[in-house]
C-alpha positions in Angstrom: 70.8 -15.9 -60.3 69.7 -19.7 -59.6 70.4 -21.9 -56.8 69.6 -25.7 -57.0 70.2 -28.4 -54.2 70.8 -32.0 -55.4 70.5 -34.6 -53.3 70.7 -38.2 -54.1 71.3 -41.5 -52.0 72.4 -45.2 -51.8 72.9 -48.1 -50.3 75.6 -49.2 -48.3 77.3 -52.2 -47.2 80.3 -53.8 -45.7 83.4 -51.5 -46.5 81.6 -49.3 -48.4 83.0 -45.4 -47.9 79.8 -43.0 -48.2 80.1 -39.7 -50.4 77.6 -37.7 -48.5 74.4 -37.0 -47.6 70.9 -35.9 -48.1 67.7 -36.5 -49.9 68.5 -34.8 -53.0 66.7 -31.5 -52.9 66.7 -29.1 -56.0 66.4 -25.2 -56.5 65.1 -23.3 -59.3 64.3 -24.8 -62.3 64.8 -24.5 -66.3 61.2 -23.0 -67.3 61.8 -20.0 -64.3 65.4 -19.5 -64.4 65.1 -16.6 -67.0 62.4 -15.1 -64.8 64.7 -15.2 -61.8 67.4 -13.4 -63.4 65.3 -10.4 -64.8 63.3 -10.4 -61.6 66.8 -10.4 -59.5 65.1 -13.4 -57.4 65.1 -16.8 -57.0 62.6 -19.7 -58.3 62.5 -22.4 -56.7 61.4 -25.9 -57.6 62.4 -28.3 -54.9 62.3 -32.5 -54.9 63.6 -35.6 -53.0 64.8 -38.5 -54.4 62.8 -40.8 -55.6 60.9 -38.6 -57.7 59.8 -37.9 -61.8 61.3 -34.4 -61.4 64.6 -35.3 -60.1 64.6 -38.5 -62.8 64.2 -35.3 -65.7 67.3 -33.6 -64.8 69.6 -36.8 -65.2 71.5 -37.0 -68.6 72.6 -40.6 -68.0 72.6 -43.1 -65.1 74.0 -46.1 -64.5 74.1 -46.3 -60.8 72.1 -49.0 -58.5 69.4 -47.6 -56.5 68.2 -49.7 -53.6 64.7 -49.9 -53.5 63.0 -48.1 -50.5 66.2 -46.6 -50.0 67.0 -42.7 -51.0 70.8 -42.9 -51.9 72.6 -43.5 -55.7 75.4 -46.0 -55.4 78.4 -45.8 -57.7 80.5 -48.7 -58.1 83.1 -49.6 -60.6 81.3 -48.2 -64.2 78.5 -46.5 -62.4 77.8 -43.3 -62.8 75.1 -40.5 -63.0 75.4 -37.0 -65.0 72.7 -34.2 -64.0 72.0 -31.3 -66.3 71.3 -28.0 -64.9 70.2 -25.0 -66.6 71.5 -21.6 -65.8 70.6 -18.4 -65.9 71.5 -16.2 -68.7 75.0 -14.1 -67.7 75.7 -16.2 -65.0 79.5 -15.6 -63.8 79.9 -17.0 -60.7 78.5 -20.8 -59.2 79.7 -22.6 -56.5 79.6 -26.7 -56.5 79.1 -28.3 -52.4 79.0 -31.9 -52.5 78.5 -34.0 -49.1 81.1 -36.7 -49.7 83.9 -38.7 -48.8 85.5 -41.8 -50.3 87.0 -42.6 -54.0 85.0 -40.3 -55.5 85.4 -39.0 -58.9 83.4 -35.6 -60.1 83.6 -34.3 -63.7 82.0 -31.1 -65.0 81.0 -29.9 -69.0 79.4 -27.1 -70.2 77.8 -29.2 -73.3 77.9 -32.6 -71.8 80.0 -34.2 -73.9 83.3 -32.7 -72.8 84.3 -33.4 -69.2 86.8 -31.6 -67.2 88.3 -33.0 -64.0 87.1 -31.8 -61.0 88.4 -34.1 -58.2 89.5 -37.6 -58.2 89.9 -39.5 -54.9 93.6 -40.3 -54.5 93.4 -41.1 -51.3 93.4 -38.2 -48.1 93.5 -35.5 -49.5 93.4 -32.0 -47.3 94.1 -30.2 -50.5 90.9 -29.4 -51.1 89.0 -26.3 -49.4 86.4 -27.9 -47.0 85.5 -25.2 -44.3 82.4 -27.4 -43.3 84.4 -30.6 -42.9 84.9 -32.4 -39.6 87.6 -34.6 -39.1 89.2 -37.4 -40.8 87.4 -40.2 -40.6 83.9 -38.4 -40.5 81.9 -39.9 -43.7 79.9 -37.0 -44.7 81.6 -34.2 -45.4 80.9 -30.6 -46.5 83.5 -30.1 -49.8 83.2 -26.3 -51.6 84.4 -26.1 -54.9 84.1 -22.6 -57.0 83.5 -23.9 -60.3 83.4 -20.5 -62.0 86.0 -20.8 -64.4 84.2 -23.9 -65.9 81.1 -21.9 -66.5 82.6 -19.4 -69.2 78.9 -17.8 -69.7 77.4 -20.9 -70.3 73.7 -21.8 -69.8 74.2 -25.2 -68.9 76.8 -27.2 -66.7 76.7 -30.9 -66.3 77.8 -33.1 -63.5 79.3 -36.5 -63.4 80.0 -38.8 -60.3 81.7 -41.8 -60.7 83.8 -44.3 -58.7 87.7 -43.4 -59.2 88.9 -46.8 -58.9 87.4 -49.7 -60.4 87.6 -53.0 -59.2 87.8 -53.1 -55.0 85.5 -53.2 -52.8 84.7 -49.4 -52.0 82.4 -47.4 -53.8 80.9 -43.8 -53.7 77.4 -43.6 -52.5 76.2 -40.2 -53.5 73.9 -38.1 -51.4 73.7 -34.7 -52.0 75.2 -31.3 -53.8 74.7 -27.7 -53.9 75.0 -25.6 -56.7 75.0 -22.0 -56.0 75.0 -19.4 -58.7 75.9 -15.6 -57.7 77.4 -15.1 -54.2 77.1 -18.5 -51.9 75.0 -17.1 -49.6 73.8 -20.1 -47.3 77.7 -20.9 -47.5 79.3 -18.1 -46.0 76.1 -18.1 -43.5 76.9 -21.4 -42.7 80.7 -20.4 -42.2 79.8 -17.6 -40.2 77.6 -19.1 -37.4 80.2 -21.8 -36.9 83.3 -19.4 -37.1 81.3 -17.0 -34.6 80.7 -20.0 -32.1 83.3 -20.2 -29.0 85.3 -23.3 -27.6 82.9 -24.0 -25.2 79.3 -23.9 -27.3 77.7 -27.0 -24.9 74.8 -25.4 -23.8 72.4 -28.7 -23.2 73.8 -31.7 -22.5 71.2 -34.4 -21.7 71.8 -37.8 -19.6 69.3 -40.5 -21.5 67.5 -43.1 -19.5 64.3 -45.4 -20.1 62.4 -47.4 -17.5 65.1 -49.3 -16.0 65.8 -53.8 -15.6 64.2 -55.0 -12.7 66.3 -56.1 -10.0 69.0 -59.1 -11.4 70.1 -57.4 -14.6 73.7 -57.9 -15.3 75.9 -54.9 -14.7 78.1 -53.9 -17.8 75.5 -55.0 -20.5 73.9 -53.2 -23.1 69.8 -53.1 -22.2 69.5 -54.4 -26.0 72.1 -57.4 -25.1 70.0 -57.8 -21.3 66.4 -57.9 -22.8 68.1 -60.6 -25.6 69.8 -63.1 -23.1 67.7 -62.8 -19.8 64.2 -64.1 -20.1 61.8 -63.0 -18.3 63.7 -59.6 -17.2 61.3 -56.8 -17.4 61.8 -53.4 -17.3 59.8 -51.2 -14.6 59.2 -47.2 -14.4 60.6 -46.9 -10.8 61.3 -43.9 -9.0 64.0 -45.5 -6.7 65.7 -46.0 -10.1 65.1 -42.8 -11.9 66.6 -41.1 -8.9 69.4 -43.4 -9.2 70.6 -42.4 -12.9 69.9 -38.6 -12.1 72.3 -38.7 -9.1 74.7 -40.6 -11.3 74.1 -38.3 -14.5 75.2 -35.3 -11.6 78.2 -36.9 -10.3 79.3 -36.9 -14.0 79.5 -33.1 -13.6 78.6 -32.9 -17.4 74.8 -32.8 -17.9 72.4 -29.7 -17.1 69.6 -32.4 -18.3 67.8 -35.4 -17.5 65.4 -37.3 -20.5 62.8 -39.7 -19.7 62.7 -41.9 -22.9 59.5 -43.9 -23.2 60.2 -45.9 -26.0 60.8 -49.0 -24.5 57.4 -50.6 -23.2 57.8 -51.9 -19.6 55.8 -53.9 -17.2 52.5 -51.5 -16.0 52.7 -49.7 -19.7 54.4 -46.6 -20.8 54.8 -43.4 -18.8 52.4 -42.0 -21.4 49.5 -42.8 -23.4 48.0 -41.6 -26.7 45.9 -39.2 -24.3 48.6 -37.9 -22.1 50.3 -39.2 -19.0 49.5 -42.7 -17.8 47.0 -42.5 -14.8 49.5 -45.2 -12.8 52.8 -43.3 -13.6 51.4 -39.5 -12.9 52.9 -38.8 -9.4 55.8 -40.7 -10.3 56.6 -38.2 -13.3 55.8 -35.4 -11.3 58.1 -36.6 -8.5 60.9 -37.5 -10.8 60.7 -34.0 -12.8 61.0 -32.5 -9.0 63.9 -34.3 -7.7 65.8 -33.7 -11.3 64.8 -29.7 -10.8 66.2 -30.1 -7.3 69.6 -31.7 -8.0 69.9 -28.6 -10.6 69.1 -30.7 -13.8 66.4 -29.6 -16.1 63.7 -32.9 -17.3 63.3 -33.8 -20.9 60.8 -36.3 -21.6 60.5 -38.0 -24.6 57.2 -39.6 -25.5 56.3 -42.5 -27.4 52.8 -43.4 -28.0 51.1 -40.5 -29.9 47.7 -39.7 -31.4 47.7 -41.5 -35.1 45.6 -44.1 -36.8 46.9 -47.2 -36.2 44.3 -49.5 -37.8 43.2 -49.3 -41.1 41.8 -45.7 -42.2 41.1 -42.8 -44.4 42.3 -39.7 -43.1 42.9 -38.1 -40.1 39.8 -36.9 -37.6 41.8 -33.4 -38.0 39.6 -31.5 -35.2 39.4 -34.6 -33.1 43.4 -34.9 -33.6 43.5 -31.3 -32.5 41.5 -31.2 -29.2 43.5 -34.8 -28.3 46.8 -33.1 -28.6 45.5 -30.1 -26.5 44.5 -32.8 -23.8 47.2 -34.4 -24.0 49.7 -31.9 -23.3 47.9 -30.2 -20.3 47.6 -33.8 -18.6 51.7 -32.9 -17.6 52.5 -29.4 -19.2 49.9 -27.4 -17.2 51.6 -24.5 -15.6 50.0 -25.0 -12.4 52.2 -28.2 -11.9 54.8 -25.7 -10.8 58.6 -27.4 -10.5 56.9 -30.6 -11.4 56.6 -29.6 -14.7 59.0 -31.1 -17.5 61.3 -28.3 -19.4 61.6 -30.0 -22.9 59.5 -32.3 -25.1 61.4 -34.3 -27.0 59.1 -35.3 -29.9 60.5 -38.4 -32.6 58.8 -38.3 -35.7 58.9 -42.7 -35.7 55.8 -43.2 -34.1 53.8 -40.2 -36.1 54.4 -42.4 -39.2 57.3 -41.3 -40.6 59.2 -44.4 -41.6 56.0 -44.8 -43.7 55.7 -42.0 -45.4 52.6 -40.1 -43.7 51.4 -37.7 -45.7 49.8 -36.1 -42.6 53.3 -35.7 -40.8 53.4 -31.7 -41.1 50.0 -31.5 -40.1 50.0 -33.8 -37.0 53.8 -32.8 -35.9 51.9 -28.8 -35.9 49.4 -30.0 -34.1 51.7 -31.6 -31.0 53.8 -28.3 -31.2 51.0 -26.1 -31.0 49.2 -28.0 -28.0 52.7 -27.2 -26.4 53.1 -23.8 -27.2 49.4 -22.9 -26.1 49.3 -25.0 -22.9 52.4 -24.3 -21.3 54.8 -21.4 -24.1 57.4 -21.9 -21.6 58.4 -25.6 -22.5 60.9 -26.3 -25.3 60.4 -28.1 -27.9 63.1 -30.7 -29.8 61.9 -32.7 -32.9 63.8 -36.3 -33.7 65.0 -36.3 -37.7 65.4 -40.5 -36.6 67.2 -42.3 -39.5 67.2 -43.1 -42.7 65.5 -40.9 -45.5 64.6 -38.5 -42.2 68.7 -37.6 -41.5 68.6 -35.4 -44.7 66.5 -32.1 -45.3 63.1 -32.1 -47.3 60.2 -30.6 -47.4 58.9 -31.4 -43.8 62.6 -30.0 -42.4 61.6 -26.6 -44.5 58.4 -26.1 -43.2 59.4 -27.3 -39.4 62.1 -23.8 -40.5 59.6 -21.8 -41.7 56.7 -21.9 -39.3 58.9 -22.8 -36.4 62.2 -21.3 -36.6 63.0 -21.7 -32.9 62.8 -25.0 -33.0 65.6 -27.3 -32.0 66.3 -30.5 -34.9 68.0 -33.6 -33.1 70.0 -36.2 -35.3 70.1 -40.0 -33.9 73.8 -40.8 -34.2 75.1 -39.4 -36.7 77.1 -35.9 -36.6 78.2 -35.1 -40.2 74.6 -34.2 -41.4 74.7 -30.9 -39.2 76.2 -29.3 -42.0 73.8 -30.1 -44.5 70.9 -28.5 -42.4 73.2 -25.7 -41.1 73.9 -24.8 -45.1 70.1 -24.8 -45.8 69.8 -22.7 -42.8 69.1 -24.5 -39.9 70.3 -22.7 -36.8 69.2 -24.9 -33.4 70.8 -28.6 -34.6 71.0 -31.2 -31.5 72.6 -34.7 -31.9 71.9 -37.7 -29.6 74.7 -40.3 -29.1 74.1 -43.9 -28.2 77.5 -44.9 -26.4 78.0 -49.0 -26.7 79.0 -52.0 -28.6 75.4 -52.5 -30.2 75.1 -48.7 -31.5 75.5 -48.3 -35.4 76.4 -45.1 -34.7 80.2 -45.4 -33.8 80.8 -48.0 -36.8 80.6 -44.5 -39.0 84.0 -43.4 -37.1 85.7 -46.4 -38.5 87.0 -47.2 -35.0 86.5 -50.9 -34.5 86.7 -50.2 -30.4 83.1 -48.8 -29.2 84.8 -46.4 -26.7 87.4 -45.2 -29.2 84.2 -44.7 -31.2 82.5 -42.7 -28.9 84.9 -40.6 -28.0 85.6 -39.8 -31.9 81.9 -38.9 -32.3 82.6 -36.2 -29.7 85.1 -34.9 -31.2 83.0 -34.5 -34.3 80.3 -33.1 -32.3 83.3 -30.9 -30.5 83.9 -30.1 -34.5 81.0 -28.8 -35.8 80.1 -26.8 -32.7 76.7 -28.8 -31.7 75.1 -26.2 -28.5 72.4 -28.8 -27.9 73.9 -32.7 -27.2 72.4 -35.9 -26.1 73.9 -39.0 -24.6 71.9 -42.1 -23.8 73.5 -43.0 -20.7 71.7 -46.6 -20.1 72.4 -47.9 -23.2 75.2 -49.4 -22.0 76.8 -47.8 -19.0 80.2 -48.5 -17.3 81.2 -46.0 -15.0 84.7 -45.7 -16.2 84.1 -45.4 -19.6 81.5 -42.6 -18.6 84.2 -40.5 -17.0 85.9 -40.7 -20.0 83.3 -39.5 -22.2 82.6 -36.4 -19.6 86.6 -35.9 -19.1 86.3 -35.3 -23.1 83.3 -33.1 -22.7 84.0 -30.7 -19.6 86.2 -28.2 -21.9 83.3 -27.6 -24.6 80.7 -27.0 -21.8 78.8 -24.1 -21.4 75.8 -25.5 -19.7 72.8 -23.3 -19.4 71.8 -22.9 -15.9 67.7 -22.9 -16.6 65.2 -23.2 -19.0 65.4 -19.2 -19.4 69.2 -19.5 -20.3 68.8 -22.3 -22.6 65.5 -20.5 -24.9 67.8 -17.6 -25.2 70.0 -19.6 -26.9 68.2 -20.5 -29.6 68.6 -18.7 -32.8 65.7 -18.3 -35.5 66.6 -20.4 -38.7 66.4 -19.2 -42.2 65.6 -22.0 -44.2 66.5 -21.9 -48.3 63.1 -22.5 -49.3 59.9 -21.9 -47.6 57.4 -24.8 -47.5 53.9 -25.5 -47.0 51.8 -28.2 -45.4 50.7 -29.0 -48.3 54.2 -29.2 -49.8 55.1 -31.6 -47.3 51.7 -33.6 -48.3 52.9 -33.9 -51.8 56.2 -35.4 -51.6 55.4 -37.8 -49.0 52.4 -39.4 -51.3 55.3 -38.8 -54.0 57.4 -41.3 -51.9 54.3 -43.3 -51.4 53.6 -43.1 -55.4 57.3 -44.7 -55.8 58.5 -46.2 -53.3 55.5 -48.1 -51.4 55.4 -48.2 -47.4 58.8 -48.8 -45.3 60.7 -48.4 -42.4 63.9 -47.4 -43.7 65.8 -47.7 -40.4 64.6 -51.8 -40.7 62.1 -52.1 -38.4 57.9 -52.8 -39.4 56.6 -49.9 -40.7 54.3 -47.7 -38.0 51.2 -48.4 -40.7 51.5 -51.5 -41.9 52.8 -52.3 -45.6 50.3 -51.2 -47.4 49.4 -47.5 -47.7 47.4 -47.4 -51.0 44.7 -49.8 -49.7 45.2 -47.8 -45.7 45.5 -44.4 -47.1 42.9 -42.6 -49.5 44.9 -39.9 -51.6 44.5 -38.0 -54.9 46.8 -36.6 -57.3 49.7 -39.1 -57.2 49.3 -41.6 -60.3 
């Protein structure tokens, strides 16, 4: 039996409909694949895009690649055929490709003969798509059982294309499965959404940051404030903090309350590299209290972490470990009773991910094992962010394998749920951004923010997300807010406590198991190719230049 995972990428642009998802990631290879059928096993041999591996399986391309960017873009004559060897006596295979859009897919046997698989002709509901969310939804789970086009064959080719030549549209190609034998992370997939209920809202978190001084405009965006009002700060103020929990309450739709520190105000972040900030420690403790006290568990979410930040060689790896330990008792220590925060939100952005750390797995262990030993209570919720990050690779497979438990948060985007969910991920959290400056409603195709919003909940309603995050000051209007929560109140099923919420949580079973090290080796494989670069457009955490930053070996 074989199983490989494709994933490829590319760029987008104005009125361009996406096909999918995913960094392409590959299972089992040509050299093992007679092993793994007289063993009764599975090989692996697993890649992202870009990479020399995943460059060896393609027959022929003629797609445009954006650099920095981990996406294959189809447009007009483009296209891309990939090879894959089977095993000997293979009968059954199943084809998953996250797409949507005017795509056109072709199989062969020799490569030289294509059969029609699907051409875009529009909306078509035709096809079986049991991982799907709704129309509109740009990445989409499709299932195809290509068995019949297998005929005993130890090869079967794929082609992508564009199915109509000539408009604007395009297909940008992200990621397939190919499952020989029975599709078992399919039908696991299918099972753990089938088996949740109606109501599967278990966290629901009301997002803040440190708030406008006094003067801001009511009804902005903070992004649209900090650009048109000089000289408005923001402030960490209790007065305030207490403000947006009593109004996250009188929503009647959040169990939680997050602290986001990513936006630097006046006085400095609630929390340093070493742990809280000395000037904002009573006031976290005192906000976490009056949260626990109006019933709502405290996230926090913070920002400036323990990593070089000038120019380097490697990581002090002891050092690292005994500032993560001190960091995490400064406001995890047990004996801080209810002023104690419930859940650590940790985004992999300022740990260097944008710029390809090759460290990540090693310092992202470190942080959850300072929170596990200081305080085992405390849940723990790791940001995929954007870009390259949204899709598994090797860093989501060994997050699965050395902490299953772990919950995976997605920044504004819902359809890649069912990517991680097929690869078996089992705790997947998404964080909305409601307002007229968030990217993340223009991929409902609604051109009116709210009607946007509300159609991201639907997906979210959809694909059965437990563990949900809005980001209630990015732009806030109270009616528009009752909306949102009038939309929400039938899926709830908020957890009353921290207790209720970690029972919740379901071990994942990810397709392949990976290493640190594994993790080491593609990211200086994405350094090798692609150079430094924040893919979400933003300055890399590291600078631009990680060959004369970084010393590494065994990348040419």
């Amino acid at each position: 039996m074989m199983r490989c995972f494709l994933s490829f990428s590319n760029l987008s642009g104005n009125f361009i409909v996406i096909l999918g998802m995913l960094a392409l990631i590959l299972l089992v290879s040509a050299n093992s694949s007679a092993a793994a059928a007289s063993k009764g096993s599975y090989d692996s041999v697993y890649f992202v895009i870009p990479s020399p591996q995943e460059r060896a399986c393609i027959l022929e391309d003629s797609t445009y690649t954006e650099k920095h960017m981990v996406r294959r873009f189809c447009k007009d004559e483009g296209r891309i055929t990939y090879r894959f060897d089977l095993s000997q006596g293979v009968k059954k295979a199943y084809l998953f490709m996250m797409m949507e859009g005017q795509v056109h897919l072709q199989v062969s046997i020799d490569g030289r003969t294509f059969k029609e698989l699907y051409k875009y002709k529009g909306v078509d509901k035709s096809v079986p798509r049991r991982l799907i969310g709704p129309q509109g939804d740009n990445l989409q789970v499709w299932f195809f059982d290509v068995s019949r086009y297998i005929s005993g064959s130890s090869t079967f080719y794929v082609r992508v294309s564009d199915a109509i030549s000539g408009d604007q549209f395009s297909t940008i190609l992200y990621a397939a499965l190919l499952e020989t034998g029975e599709p078992r992370q399919y039908r696991a997939a299918v099972r753990l959404r089938e088996s949740e209920p109606s109501r599967h809202i278990l966290l629901s978190a009301f997002q803040i940051w440190a708030d406008f001084t006094e003067g801001a405009p009511e009804g902005l965006s903070t992004g649209t404030v900090a650009q048109e009002t000089p000289g408005l700060n923001r402030v960490w103020e209790l007065g305030r903090i207490k403000h947006w929990i009593d109004e996250a309450v009188s929503l009647g739709c959040f169990n939680a309350i997050d602290l986001g520190d990513d936006h630097e105000p006046e006085g400095g972040r609630l929390f340093t590299p070493d742990g809280i900030n000395p000037r904002y420690g009573d006031l976290l403790g005192d906000a976490v209290e009056y949260a626990h006290s109006k019933g709502l568990m405290a996230m926090v979410e913070p920002w400036d972490l323990q990593i070089p930040q000038e120019p380097v060689e490697r990581i002090d790896r002891a050092k690292h470990k005994a500032t993560c330990i001190r960091w995490a008792k400064s406001f995890l220590d047990p004996k801080l009773g209810s002023r104690t925060p419930d859940i650590v939100k940790l985004s992999l952005e300022p740990l260097g991910a944008y710029a390809n750390n090759p460290d990540l797995a090693y310092v992202v262990g470190n942080y959850l094992d300072a929170v596990r030993q200081v305080n085992p209570k405390v849940l723990v919720m790791v940001d995929s962010i954007s870009g390259f990050w949204c899709f598994p690779s090797e860093f989501h497979f060994w997050l699965m394998s050395k902490y299953p438990d772990v919950i995976i948060s997605h920044y504004t985007r819902v359809g890649e749920v069912a990517a991680f969910e097929l690869l078996g991920a089992r705790n997947m959290a998404v964080q909305l951004n409601p307002g007229p400056l968030s990217s993340g409603f223009v991929h409902t195709g609604q051109k009116d923010w709210v009607a946007g919003a509300l159609a991201q909940l639907e997906e979210a309603y959809y694909y059965k997300v437990r563990y949900l995050e809005l980001s209630g000051q990015h732009f806030y209007d109270r009616a528009v807010w009752s909306k949102l929560a009038d939309s929400m109140r039938p899926h709830l099923k908020l957890a009353h406590n921290l207790g209720d919420l970690r029972a919740s949580l379901q071990n994942s079973v990810p397709a392949r198991m990976c290493s640190e090290q594994d993790v080491e080796r593609g990211l200086l494989t994405r350094i090798s190719e692609d150079g430094s670069i924040n893919i979400a457009g933003g300055g890399a955490c590291f600078g631009a230049d990680w060959r004369r930053r970084w010393k590494y070996t065994g990348v040419a």
